[in-house]
SERO-4910 file (N, C-alpha, C, O; in steps of 0.05 Angstrom, whole numbers):
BEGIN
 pado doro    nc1    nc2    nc3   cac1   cac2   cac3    cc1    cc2    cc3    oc1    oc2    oc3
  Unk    A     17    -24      0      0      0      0     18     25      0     39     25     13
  Unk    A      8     50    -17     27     70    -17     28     83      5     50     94      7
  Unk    A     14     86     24     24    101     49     38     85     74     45     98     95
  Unk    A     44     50     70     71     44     76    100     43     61    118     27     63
  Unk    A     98     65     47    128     64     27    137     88     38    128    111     43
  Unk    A    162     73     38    189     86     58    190    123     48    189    143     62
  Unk    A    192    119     19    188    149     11    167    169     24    174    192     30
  Unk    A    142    160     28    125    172     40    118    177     68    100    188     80
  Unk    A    137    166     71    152    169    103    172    190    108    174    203    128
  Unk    A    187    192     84    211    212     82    192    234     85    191    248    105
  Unk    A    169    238     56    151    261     54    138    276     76    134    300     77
  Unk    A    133    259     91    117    265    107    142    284    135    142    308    140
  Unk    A    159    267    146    171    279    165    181    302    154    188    319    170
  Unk    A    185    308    124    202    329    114    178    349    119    184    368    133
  Unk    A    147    348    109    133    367    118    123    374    148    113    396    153
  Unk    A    125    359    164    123    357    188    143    373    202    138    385    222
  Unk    A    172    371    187    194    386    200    186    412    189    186    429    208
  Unk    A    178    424    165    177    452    146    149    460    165    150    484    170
  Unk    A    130    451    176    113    457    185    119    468    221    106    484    234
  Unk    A    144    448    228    150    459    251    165    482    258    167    491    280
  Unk    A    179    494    228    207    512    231    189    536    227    194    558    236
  Unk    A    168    530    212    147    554    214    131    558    241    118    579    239
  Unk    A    129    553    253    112    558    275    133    571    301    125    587    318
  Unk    A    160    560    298    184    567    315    195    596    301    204    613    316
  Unk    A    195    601    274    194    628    272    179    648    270    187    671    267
  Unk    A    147    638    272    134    654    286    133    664    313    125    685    322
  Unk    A    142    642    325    145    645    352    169    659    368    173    662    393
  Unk    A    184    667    345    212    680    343    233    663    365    250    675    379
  Unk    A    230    631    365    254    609    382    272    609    375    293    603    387
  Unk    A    268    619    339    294    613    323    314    635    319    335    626    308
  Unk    A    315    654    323    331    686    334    345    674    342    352    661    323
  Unk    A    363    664    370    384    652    365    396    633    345    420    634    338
  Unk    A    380    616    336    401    605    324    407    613    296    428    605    286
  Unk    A    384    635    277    397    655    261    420    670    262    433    676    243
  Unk    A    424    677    290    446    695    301    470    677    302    492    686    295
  Unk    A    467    657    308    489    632    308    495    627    276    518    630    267
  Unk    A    484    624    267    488    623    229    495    647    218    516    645    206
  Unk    A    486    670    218    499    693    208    526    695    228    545    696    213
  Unk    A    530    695    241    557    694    261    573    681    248    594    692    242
  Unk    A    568    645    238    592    629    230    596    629    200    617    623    189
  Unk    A    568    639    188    569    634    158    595    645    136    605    634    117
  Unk    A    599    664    146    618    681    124    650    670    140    665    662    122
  Unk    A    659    669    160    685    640    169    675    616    148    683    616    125
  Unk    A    660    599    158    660    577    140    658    579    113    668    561     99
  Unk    A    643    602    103    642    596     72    664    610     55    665    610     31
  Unk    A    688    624     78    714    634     67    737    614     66    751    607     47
  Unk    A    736    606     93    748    573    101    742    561     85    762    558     71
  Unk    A    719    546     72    714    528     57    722    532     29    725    513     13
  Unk    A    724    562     22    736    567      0    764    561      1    769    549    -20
  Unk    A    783    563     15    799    563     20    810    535     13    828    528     -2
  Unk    A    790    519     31    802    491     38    793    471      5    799    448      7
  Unk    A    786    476    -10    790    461    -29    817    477    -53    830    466    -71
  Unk    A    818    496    -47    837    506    -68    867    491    -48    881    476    -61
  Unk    A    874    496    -24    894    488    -12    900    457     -6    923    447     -4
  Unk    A    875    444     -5    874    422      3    891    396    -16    901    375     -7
  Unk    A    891    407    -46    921    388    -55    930    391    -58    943    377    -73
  Unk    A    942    419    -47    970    427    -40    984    408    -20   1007    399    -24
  Unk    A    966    404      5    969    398     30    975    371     34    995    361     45
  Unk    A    950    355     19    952    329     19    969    311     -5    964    288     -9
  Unk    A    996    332    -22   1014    320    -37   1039    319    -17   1053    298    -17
  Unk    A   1047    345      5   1061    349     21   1061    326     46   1080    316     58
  Unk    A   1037    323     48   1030    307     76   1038    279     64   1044    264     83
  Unk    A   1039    265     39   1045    240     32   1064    234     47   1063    214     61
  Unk    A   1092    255     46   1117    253     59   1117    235     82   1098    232     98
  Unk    A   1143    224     85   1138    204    115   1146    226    133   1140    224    156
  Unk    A   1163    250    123   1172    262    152   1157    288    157   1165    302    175
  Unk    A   1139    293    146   1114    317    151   1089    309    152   1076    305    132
  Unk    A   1084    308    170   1059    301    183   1038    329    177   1046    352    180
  Unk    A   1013    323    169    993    343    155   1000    363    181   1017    380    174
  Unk    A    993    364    206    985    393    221   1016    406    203   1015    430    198
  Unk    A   1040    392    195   1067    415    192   1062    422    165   1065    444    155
  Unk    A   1052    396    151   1047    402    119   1024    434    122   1031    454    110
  Unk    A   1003    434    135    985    461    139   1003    483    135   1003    500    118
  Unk    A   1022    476    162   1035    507    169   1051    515    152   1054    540    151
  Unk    A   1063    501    136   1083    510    117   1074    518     86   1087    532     70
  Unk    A   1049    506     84   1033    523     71   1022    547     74   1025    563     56
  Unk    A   1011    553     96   1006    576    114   1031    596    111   1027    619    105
  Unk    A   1050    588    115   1069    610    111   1083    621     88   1094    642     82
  Unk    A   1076    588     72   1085    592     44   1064    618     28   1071    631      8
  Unk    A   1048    619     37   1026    636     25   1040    662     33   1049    676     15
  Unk    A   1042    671     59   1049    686     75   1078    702     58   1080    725     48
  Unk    A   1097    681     59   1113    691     41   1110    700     12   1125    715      0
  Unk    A   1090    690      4   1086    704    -29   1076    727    -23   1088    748    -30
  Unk    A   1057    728    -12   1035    752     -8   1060    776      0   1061    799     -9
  Unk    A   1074    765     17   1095    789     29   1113    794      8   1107    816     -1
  Unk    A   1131    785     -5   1143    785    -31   1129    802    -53   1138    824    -61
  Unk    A   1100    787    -65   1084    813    -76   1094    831    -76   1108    844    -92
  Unk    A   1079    834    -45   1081    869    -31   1106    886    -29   1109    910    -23
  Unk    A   1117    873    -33   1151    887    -34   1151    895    -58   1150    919    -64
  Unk    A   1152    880    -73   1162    880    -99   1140    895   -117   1146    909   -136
  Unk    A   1116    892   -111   1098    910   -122   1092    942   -106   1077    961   -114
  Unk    A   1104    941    -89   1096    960    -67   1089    998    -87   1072   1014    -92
  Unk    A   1122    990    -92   1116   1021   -109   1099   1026   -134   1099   1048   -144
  Unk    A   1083   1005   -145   1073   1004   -168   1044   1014   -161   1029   1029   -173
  Unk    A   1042    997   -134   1016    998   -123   1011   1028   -108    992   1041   -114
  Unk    A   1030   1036    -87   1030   1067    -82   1027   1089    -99   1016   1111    -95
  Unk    A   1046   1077   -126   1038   1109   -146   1015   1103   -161   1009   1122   -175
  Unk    A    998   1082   -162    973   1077   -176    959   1089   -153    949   1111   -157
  Unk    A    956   1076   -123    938   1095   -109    942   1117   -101    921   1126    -93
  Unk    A    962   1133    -97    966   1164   -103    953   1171   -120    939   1191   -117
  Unk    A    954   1153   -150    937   1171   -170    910   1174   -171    897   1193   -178
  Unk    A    900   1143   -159    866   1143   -153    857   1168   -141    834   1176   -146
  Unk    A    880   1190   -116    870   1210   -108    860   1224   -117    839   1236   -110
  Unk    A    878   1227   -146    868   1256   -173    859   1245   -184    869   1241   -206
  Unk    A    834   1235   -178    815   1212   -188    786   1245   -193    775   1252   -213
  Unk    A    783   1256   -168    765   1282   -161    761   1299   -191    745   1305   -209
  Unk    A    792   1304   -179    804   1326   -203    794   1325   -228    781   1341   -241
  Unk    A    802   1304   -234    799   1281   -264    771   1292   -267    766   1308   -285
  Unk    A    749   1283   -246    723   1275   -255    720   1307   -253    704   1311   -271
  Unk    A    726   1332   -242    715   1357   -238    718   1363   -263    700   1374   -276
  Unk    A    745   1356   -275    748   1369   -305    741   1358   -322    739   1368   -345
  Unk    A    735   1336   -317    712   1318   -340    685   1337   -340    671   1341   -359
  Unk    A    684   1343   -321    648   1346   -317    645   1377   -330    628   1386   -345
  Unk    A    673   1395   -316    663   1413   -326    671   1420   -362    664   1440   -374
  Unk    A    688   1400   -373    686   1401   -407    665   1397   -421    660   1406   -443
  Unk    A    648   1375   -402    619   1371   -415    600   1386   -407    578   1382   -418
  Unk    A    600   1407   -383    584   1426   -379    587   1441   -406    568   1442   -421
  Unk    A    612   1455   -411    623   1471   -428    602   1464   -449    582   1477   -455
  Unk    A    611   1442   -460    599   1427   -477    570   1436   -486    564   1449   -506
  Unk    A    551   1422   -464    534   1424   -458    516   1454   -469    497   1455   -485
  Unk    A    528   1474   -455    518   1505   -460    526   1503   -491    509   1505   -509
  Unk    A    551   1498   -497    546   1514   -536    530   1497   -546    516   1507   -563
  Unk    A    523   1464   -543    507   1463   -559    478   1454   -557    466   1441   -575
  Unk    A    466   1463   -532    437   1453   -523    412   1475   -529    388   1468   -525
  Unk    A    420   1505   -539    413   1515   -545    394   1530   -516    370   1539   -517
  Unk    A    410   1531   -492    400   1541   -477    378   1523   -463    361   1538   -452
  Unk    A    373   1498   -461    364   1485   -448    370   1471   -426    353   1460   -412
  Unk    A    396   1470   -423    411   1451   -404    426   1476   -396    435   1492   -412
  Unk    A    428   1478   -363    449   1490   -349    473   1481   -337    470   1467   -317
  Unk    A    488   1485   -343    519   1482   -331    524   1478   -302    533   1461   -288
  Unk    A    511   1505   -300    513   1514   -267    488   1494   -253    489   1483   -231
  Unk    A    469   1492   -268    449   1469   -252    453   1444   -249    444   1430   -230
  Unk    A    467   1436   -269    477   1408   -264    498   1405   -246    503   1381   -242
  Unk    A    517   1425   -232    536   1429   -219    529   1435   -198    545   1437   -180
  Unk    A    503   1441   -193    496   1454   -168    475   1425   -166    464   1426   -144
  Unk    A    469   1408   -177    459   1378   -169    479   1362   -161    478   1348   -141
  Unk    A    499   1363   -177    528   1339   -164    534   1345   -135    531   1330   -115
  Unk    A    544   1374   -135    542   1383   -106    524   1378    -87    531   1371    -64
  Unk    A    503   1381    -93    476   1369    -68    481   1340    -75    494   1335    -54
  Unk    A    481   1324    -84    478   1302    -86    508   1287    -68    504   1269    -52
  Unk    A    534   1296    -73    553   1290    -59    552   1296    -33    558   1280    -16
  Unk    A    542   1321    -27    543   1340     -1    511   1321     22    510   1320     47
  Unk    A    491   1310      2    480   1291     10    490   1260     25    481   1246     43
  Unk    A    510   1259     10    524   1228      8    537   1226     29    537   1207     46
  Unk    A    553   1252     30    559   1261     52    551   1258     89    561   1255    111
  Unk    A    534   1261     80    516   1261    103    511   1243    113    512   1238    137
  Unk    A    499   1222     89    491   1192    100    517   1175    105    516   1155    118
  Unk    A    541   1183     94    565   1171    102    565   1176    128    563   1157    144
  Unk    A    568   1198    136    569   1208    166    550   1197    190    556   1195    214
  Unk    A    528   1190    179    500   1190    189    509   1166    201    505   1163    225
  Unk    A    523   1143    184    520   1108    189    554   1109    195    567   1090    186
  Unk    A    564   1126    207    587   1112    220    591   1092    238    613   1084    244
  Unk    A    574   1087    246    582   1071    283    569   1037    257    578   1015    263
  Unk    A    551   1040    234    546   1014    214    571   1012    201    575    988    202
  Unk    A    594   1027    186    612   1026    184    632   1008    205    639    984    206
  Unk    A    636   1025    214    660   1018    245    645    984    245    657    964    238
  Unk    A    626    986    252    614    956    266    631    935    239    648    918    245
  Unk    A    621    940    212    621    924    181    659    918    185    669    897    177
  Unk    A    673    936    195    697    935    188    710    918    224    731    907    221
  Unk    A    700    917    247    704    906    266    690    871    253    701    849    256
  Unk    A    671    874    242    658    844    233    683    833    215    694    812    222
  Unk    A    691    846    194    709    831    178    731    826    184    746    813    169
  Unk    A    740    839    211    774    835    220    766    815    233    783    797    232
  Unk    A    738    806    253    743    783    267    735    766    245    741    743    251
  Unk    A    721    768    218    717    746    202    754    733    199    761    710    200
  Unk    A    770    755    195    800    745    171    812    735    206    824    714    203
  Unk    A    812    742    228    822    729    246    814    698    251    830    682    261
  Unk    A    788    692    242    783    665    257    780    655    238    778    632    245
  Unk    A    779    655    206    788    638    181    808    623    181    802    599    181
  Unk    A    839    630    182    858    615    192    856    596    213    866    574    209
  Unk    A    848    599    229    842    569    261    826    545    244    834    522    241
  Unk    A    792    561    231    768    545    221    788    533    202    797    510    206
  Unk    A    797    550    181    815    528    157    834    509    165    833    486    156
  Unk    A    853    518    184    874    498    194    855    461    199    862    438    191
  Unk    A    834    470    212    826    446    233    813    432    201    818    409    191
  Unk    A    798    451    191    789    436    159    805    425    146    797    402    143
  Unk    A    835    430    131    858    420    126    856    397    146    844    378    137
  Unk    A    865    394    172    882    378    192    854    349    196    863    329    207
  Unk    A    822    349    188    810    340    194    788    335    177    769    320    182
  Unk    A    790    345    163    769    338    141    759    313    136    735    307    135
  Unk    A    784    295    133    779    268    117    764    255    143    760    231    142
  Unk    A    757    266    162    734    251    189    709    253    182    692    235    186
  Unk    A    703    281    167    676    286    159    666    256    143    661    236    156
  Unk    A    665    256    131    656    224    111    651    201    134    628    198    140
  Unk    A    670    185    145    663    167    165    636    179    188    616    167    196
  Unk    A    644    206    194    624    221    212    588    211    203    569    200    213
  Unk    A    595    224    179    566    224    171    556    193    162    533    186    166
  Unk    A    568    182    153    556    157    145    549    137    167    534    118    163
  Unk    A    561    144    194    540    129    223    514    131    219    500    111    224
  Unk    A    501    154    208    474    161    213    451    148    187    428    153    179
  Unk    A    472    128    181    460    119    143    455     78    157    472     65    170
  Unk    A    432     70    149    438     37    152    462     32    139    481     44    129
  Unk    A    452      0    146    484    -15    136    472    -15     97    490     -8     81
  Unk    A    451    -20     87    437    -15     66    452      4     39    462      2     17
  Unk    A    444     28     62    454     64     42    472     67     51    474     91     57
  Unk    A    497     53     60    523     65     74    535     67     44    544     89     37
  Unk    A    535     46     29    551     49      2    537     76    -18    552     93    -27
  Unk    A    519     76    -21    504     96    -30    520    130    -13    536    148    -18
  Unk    A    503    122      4    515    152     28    546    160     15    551    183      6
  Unk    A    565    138     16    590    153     15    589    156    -14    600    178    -20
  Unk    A    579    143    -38    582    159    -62    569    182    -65    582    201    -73
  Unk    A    550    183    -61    537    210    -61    559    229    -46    566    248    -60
  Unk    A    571    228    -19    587    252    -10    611    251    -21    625    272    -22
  Unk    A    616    234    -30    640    228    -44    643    252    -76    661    265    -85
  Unk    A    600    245    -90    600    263   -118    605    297   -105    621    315   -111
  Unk    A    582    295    -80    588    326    -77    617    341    -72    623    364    -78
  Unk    A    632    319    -56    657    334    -52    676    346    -74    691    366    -74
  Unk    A    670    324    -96    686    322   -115    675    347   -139    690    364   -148
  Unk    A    646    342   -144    633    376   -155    646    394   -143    667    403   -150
  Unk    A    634    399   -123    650    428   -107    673    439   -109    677    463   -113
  Unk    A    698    417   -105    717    416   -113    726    430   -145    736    452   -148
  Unk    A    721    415   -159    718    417   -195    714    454   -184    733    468   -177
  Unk    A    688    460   -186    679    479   -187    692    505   -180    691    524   -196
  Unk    A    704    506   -156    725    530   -136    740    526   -151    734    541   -170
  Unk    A    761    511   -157    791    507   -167    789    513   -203    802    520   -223
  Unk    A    767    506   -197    773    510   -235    764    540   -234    778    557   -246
  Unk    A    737    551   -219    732    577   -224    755    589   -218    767    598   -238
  Unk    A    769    593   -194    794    610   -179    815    608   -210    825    628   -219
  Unk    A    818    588   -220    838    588   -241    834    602   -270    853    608   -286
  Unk    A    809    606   -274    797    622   -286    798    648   -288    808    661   -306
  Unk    A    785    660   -263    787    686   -247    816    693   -257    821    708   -276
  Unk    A    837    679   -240    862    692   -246    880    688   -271    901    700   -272
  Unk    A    871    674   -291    879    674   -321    872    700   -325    888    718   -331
  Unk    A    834    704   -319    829    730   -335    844    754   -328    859    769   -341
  Unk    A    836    753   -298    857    777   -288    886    783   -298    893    806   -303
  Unk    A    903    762   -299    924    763   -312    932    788   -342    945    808   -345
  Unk    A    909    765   -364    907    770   -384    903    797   -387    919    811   -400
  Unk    A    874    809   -373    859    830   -376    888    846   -358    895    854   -380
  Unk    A    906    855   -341    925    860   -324    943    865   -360    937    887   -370
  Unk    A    962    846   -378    979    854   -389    959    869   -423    972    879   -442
  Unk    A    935    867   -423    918    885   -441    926    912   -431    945    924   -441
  Unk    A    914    921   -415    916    944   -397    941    949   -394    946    970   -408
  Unk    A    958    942   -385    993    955   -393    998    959   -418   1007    980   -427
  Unk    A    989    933   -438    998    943   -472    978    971   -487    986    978   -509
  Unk    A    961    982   -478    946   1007   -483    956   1022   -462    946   1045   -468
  Unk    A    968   1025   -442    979   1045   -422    955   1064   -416    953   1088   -420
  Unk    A    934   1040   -401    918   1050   -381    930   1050   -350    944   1033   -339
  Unk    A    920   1073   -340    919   1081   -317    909   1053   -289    892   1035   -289
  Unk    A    924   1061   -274    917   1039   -258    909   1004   -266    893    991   -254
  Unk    A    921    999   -283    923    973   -289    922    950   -273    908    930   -279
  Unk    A    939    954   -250    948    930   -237    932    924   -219    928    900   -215
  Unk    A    915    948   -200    890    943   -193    873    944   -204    853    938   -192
  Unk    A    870    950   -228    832    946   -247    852    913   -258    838    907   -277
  Unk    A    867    898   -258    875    876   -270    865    855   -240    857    832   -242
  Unk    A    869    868   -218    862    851   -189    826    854   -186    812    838   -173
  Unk    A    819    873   -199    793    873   -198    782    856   -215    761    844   -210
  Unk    A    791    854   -233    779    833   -247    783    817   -244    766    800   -250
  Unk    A    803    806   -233    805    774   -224    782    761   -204    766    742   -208
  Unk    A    785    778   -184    756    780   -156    732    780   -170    715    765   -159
  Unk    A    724    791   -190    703    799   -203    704    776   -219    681    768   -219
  Unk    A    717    763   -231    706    738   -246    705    713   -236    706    695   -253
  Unk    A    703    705   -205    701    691   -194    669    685   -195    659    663   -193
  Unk    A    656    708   -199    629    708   -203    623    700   -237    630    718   -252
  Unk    A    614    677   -249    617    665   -272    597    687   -289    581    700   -275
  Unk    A    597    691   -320    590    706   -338    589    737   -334    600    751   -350
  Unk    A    574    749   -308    569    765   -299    595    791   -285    597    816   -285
  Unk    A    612    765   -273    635    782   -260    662    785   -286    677    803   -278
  Unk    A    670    777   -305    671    792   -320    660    828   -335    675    846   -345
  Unk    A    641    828   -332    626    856   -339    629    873   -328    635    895   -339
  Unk    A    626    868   -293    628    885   -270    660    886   -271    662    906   -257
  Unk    A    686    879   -278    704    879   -270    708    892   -298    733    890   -298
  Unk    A    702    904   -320    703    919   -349    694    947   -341    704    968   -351
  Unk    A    675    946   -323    661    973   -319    682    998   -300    682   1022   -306
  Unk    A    692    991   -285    712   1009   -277    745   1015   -293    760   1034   -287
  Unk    A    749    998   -311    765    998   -341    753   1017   -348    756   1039   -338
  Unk    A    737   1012   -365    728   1038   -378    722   1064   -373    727   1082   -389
  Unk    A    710   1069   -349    706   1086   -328    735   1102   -331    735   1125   -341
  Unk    A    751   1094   -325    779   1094   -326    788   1111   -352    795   1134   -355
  Unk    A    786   1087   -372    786   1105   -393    783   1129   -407    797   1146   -418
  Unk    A    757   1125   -404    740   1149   -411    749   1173   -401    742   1193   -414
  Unk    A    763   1176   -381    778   1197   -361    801   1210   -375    806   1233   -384
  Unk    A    814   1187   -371    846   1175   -388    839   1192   -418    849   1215   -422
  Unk    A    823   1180   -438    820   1181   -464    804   1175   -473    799   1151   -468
  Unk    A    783   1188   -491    752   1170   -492    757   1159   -508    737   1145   -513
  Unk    A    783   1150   -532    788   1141   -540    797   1114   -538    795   1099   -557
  Unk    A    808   1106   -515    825   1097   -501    796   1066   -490    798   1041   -489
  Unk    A    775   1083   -483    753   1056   -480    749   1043   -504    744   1021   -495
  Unk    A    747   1042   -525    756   1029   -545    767    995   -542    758    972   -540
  Unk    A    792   1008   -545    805    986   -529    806    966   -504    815    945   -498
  Unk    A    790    986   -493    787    970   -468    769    948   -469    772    927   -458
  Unk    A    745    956   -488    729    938   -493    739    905   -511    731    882   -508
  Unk    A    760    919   -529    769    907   -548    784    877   -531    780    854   -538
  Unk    A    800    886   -509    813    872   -489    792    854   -468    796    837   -451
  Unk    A    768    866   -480    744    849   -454    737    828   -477    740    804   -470
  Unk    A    729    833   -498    717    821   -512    742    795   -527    737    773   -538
  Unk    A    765    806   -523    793    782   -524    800    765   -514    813    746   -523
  Unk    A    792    771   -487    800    762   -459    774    734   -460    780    710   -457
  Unk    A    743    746   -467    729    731   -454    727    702   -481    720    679   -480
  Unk    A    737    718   -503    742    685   -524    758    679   -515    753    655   -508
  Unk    A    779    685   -508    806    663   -496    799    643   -475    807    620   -471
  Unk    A    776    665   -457    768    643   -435    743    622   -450    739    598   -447
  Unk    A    734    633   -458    707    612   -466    715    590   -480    710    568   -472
  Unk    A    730    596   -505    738    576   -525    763    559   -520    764    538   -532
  Unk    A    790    568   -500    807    555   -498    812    541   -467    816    518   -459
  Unk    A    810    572   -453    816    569   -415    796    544   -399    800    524   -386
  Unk    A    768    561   -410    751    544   -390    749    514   -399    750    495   -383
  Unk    A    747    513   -423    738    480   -435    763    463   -419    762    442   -406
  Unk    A    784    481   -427    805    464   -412    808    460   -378    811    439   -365
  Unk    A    808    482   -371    796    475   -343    782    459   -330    791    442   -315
  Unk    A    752    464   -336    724    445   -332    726    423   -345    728    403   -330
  Unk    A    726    418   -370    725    398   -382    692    396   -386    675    411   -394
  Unk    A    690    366   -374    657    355   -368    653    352   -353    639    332   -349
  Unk    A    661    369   -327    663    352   -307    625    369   -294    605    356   -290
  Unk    A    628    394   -291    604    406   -286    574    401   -301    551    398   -292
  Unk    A    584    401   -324    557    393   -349    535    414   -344    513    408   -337
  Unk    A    541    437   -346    516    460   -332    517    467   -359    537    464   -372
  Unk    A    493    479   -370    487    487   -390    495    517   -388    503    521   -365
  Unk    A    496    539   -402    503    573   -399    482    579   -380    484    585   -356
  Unk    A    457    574   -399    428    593   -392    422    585   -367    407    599   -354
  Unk    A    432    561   -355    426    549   -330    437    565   -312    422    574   -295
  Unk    A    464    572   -313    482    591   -292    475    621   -293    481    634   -273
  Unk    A    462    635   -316    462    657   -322    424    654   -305    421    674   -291
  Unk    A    412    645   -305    378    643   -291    383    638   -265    369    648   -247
  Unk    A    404    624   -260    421    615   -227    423    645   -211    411    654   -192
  Unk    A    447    655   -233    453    690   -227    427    711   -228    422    728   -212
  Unk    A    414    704   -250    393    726   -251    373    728   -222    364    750   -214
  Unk    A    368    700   -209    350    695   -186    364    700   -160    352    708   -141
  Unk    A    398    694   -159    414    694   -135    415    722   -129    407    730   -107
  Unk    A    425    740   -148    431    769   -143    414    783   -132    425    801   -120
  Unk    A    380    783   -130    370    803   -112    358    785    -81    340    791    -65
  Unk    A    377    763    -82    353    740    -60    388    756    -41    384    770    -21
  Unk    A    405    754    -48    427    742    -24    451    759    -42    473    749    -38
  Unk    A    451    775    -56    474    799    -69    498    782    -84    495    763    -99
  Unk    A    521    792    -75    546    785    -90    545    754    -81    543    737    -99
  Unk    A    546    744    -50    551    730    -40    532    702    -54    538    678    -50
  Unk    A    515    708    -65    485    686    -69    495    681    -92    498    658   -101
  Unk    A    502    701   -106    524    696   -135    542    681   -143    544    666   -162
  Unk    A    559    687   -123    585    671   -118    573    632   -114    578    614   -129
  Unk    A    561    631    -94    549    610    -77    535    587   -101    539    564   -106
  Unk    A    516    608   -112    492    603   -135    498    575   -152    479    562   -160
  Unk    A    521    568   -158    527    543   -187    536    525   -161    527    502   -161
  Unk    A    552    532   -142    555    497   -133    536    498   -111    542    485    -91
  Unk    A    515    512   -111    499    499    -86    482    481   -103    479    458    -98
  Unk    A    468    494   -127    465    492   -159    473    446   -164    459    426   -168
  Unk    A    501    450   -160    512    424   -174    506    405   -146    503    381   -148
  Unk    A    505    421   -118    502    400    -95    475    381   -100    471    357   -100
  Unk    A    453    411   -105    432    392   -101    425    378   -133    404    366   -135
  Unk    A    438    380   -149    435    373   -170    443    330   -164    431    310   -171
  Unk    A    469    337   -147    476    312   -143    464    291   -126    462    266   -126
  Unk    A    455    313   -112    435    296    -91    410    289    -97    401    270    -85
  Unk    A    392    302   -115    374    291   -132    382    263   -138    375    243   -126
  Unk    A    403    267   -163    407    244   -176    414    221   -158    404    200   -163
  Unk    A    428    223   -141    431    205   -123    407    186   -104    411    164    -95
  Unk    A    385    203   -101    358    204    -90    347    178   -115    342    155   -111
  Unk    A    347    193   -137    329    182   -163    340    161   -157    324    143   -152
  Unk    A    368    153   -155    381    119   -170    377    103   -135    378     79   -134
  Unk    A    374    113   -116    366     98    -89    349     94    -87    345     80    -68
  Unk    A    327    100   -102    304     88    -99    298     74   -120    284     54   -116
  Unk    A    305     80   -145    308     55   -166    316     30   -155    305      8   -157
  Unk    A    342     38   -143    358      8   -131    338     -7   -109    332    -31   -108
  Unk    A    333      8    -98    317      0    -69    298     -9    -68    293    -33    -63
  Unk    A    275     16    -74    250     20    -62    228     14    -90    204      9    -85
  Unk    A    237     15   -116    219     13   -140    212    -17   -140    193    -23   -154
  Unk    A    220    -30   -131    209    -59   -129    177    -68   -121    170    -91   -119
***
């Protein structure tokens, strides 16, 4: 009979649980433990970024008979430490006279604004004012102003949140590195002796998606950045090396963070030389065949199998639910439950379709 099948058993406690988490947030029980999740979420989901890009670094080092993983960690840990510091040396002055120049960034835009005021008056025929549009920037900054001022102590708080986020990343990642491979045994206690083989393939597909996913995107990101970084030097645009770091960060976010990481290039340009955006475009639109047709295929391979329009409807829905972060998140939360479906479908084929 269908209402002794095991599935409908699942169904049922699953609505029974959705029915109870509603009644506890009406009842507002669950305020703590929201507060407990927004607290740990952005550690773990930096950590966890972390820990698959480092993790075979870690576990080629740890093979060794005379480094034991907690030393294989640290020496990673510092090995990072030392590049990052090296960088900074070595890039130091490149990076100081680029942000010195971001200062006369004002300047730039005052004399932009007022050539197209200029502009503006000879040829609008007296419809457009100079002085009114200049006397709107002003209110409008001298506004901005204000609400900057207004939300300092939201500031101060945003910038005390992210120093204890980058403080307690390192501890959360170490113990993720030093312990991970427990998670798997952990979870499969809670599986019969039946779905134990099942259980670990399935965590076995997700680890391995996820995986694919960070490492190949991160390798991506920093091809483009690279690329889009020696474009920008060969046109002798302004601030290069940070609009080349911005784009790297910015294409971690798939289709989309490309665009956003073009838009302050040009911006740039246009300053620089309006001629000069041109090119810039020319370098976006270079950059993103190199990645589509040569970088990514080779990267990914088959391993994702996501269709475009899939990731781009992913982004279109993530971006106003949960911002940059839902973006970023959006394709492998995307490929988790994708796996776990499929894994669902073939366990009960195996099992329960009898």
């Amino acid at each position: 009979m269908w209402i002794k099948h095991p599935y409908f058993k699942y169904v049922t406690g699953a609505v029974l649980f959705l029915i109870l988490v509603y009644f506890l947030e009406k009842l507002d029980f669950l305020d703590p433990v929201k507060t407990i999740f927004s607290t740990l979420f952005y550690p773990l989901l930096i950590a966890g970024f972390l820990f698959y890009i480092l993790r075979p670094v870690v576990n080629v080092l740890s093979r060794t008979r005379y480094l034991p993983k907690p030393a294989a960690i640290l020496l990673v840990f510092a090995a990072i430490g030392g590049v990052l510091y090296a960088a900074g040396r070595a890039l130091y002055e490149t990076i100081q006279k680029q942000i010195n120049n971001i200062s006369q960034l004002p300047d730039k835009v005052k004399k932009t604004a007022e050539e197209a005021s200029d502009t503006l008056e000879k040829n609008d025929m007296g419809m457009v004012s100079g002085a009114n549009i200049q006397q709107r920037v002003t209110e409008y900054f001298g506004g901005l102003t204000q609400q900057i001022g207004s939300h300092m102590s939201d500031i101060f708080s945003t910038i005390a949140g992210a120093a204890s986020v980058l403080v307690i990343v390192p501890f959360v990642l170490f113990f993720l590195l030093k312990d991970g491979h427990r998670l798997l045994p952990f979870l499969k206690k809670g599986l019969s002796e039946k779905l134990k083989p099942r259980g670990e393939k399935l965590l076995k597909d997700i680890d391995k998606t996820v995986s694919s996913y960070i490492v190949g995107q991160v390798t991506v990101a920093a091809i483009d950045g690279v690329l889009t970084y020696i474009g920008y030097v060969i046109i002798g645009l302004d601030f290069a090396l940070i609009l080349g770091l911005f784009t790297a960060f910015a294409c971690i976010v798939p289709f989309v963070g490309p665009v956003i990481g073009a838009v302050p290039a040009i911006g740039v340009a246009l300053m620089q030389e309006p001629s000069m955006a041109f090119y810039v475009v020319i370098i976006f639109v270079v950059v993103q065949q190199l990645e589509g047709n040569l970088v990514a295929p080779y990267v990914f391979g088959e391993k994702l199998n996501i269709h475009p329009l899939t990731v781009i409807l992913l982004l279109v829905v993530a971006a106003p639910l949960y911002g940059v972060v839902g973006m970023i998140i959006a394709v492998p939360t995307y490929t988790v439950i994708k796996v776990i479906l499929k894994h669902s479908y073939q366990t009960y084929q195996l099992y329960y379709s009898k």
